[in-house]
C-alpha positions in Angstrom: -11.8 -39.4 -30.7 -13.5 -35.9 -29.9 -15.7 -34.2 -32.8 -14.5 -31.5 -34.7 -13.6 -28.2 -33.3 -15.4 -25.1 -33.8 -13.0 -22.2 -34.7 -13.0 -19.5 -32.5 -12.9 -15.8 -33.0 -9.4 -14.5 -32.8 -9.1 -11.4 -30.4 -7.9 -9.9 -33.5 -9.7 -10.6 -36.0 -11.1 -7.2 -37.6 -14.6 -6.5 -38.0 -16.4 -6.2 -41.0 -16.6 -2.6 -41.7 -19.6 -2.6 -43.8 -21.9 -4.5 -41.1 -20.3 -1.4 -38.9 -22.0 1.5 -41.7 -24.8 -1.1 -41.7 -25.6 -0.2 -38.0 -27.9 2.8 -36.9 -25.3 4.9 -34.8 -26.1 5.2 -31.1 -26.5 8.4 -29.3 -25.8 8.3 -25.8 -26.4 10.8 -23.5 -24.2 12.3 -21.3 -24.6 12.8 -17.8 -23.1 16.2 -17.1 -22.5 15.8 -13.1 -19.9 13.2 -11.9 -20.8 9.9 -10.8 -19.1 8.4 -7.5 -16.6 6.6 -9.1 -15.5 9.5 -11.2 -14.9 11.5 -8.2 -12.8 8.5 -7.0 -10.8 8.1 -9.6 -9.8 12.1 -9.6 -9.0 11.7 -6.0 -6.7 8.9 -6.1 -3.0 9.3 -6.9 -1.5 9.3 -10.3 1.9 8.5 -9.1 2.7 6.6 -6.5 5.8 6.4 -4.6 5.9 2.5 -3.1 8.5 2.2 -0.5 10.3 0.3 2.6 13.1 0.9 4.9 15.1 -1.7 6.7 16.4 -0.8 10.4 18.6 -1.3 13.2 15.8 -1.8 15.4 12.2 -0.6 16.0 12.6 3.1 17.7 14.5 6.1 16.0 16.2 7.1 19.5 17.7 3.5 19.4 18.4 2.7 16.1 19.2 4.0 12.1 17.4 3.0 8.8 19.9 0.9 7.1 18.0 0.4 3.8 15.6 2.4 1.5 13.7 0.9 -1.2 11.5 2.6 -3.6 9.6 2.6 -6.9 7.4 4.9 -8.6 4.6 3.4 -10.2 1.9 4.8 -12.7 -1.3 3.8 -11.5 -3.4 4.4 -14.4 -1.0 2.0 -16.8 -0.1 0.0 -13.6 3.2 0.5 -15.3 7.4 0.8 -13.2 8.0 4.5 -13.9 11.6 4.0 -12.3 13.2 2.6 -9.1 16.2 2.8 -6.7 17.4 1.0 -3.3 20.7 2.4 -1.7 22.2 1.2 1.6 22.9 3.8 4.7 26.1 3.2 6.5 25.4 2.0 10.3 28.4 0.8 12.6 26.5 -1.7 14.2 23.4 -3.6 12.7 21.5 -5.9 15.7 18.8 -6.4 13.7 21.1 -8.4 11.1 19.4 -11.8 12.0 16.1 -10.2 10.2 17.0 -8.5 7.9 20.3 -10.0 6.4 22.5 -6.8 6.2 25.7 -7.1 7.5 27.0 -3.7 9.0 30.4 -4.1 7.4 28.8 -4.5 4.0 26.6 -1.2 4.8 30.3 1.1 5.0 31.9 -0.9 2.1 32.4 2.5 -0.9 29.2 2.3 -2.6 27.2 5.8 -3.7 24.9 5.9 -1.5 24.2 9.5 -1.5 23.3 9.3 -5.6 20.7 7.0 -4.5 19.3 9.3 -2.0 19.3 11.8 -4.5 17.3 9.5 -6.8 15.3 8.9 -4.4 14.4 12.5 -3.8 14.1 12.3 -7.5 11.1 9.8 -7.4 9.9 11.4 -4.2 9.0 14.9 -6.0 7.8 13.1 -8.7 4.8 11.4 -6.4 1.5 12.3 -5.7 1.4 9.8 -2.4 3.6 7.0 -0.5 2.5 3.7 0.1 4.3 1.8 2.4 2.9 -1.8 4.1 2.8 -0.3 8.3 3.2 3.0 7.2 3.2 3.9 10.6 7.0 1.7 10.9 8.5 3.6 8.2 7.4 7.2 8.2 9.2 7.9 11.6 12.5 6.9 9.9 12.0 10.4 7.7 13.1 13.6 8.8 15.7 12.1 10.7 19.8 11.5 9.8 20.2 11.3 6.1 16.5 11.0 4.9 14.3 14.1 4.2 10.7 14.6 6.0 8.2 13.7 3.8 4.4 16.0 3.4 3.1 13.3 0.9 -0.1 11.5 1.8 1.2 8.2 3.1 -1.3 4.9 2.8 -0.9 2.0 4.2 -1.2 -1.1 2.3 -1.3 -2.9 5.5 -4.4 -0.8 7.5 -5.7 1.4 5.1 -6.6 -0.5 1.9 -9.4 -2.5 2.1 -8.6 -6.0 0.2 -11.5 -7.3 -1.5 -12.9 -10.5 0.4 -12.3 -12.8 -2.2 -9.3 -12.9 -1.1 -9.7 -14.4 2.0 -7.0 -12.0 3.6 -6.8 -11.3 7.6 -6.7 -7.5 9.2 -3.7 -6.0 8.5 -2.1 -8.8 6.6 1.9 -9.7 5.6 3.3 -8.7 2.7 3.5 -12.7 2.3 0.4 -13.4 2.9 -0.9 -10.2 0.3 1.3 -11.0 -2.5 0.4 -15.1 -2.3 -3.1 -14.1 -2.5 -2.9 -12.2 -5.6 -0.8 -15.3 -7.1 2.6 -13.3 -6.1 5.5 -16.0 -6.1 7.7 -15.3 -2.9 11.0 -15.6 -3.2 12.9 -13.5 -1.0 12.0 -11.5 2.2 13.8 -8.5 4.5 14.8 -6.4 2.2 13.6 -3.0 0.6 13.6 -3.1 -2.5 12.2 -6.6 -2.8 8.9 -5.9 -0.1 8.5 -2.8 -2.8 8.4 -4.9 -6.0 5.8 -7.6 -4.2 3.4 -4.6 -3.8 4.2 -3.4 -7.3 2.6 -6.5 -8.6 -0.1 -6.9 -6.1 -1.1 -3.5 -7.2 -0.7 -4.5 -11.0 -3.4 -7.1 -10.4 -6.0 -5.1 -8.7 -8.3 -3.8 -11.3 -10.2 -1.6 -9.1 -6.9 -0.1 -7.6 -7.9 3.6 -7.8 -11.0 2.7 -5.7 -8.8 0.8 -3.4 -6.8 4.1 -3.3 -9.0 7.0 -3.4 -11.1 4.8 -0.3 -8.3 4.4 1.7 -6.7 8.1 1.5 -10.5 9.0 3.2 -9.5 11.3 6.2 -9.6 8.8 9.3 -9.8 9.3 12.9 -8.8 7.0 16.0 -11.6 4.8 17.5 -12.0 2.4 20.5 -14.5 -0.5 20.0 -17.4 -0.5 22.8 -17.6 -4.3 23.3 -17.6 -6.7 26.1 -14.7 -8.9 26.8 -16.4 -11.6 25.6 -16.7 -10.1 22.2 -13.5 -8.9 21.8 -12.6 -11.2 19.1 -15.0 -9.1 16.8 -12.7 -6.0 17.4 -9.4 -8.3 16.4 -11.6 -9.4 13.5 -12.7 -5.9 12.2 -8.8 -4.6 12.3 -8.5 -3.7 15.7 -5.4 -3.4 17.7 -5.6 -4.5 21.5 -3.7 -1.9 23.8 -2.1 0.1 20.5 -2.2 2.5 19.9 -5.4 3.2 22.9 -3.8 1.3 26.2 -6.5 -0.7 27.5 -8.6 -0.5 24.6 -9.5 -2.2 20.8 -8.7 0.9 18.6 -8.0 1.8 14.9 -7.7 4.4 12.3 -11.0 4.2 10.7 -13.0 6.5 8.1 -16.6 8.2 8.7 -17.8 5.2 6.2 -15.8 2.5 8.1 -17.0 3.3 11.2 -20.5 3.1 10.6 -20.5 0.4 8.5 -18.8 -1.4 11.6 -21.6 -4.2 13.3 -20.8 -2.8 16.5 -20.4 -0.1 17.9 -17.1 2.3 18.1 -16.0 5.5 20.2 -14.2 8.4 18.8 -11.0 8.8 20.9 -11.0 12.5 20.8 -6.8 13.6 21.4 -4.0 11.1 20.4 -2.8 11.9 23.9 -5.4 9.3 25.2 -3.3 7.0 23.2 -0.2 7.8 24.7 
């Protein structure tokens, strides 16, 4: 039989107000110039428009976006401002084997034009676009149906650095990010349910407008300088062999990222180099 227990405070349990008078009062000072973190948190978005597409297939000149997901989420509350997910009639869907979307169900009646419109909606309403390989779903935009977008786009896959606590690989899955922030998985391939894993990911990150305002940092294209046999230091750091550089470990980094790299990195000058 265990001893007795020793109550504990409740979290909401009111102070004594007289012990508060009883205390001299404190005068702190206030630093007039911005600290580093205050400058972050200015520069990182206030809404953020989280979104995915579904496809036909990988290229625009050979395929449609069949799906759009999105949600527009308050960063400072971490709170679901609003959300929408419409489907885009296709005739043909090869790509049904990964994503689940019959074509036939895409041209059933269904209003998918008031969902676009929503989604232009939510769109003003941002301040950015995340997308996990960003790179994959802002070519869809601009084309058909869907409206360009001149939002900053990050990438939750290449841009945000995950704290390494969490044990995460470059460029991880949307799997593999929400189970490391304690995300059940339930469903995969579509929109709207790729959007809401990254809505809770991002509700658990407590330094989220760091992650943010760090990974909308301007970034340019480097190649990593290393001998074959230390390649795997490139693949470590992020790097993609032969993408977008042919021939070369290259990525998207920051000033700060690239020299805080252990080895060292070339600037690729034009993206034509990358073509």
């Amino acid at each position: 039989m265990t001893g007795p227990i020793e109550e504990q405070p409740s979290l909401w349990q009111q102070s004594d107000l007289l012990s508060l008078v009883a205390q001299p009062k404190q005068v702190v000072a206030l630093d007039p110039s911005p600290s580093n973190r205050d400058l972050k948190l200015r520069s990182a978005p206030i809404n953020l428009l989280i979104l995915d597409t579904e496809t036909t297939g990988l290229e625009p000149v050979s395929a449609q976006c069949i799906e759009v997901g999105a949600v527009l989420f308050h960063v400072p509350s971490r709170s679901v401002l609003s959300q929408v997910s419409f489907l885009l009639p296709t005739a043909a869907n090869p790509a049904e084997h990964v994503n689940g979307i019959a074509a036939e169900v895409t041209r059933l009646s269904q209003p998918w034009q008031a969902g676009l419109q929503h989604f232009l909606a939510l769109l003003a309403g941002a301040d950015a676009v995340l997308a996990h390989n960003a790179a994959f779903d802002a070519k869809w935009f601009g084309l058909g149906q869907l409206p360009p977008i001149d939002k900053p786009w990050i990438c939750s896959m290449d841009d945000i650095e995950w704290p390494p606590e969490r044990h995460l690989r470059p460029a991880p899955s949307v799997r593999d990010l929400a189970l490391a922030y304690g995300v059940p998985v339930w469903a995969a391939h579509r929109a709207l349910t790729d959007c809401i894993y990254l809505v809770q990911v991002l509700e658990r990150c407590g330094d989220l407008e760091d992650l943010l305002a760090a990974a909308m940092e301007p970034k340019l294209l480097y190649r990593a300088n290393l001998p074959y046999a230390e390649r795997h230091k490139a693949k470590q750091a992020g790097f993609r062999w032969n993408e977008p550089v042919r021939g070369a470990w290259s990525r998207r980094l920051s000033e700060r990222q690239a020299q805080a790299l252990a080895f060292e990195v070339q600037r690729v000058e034009a993206d034509s180099e990358a073509a």
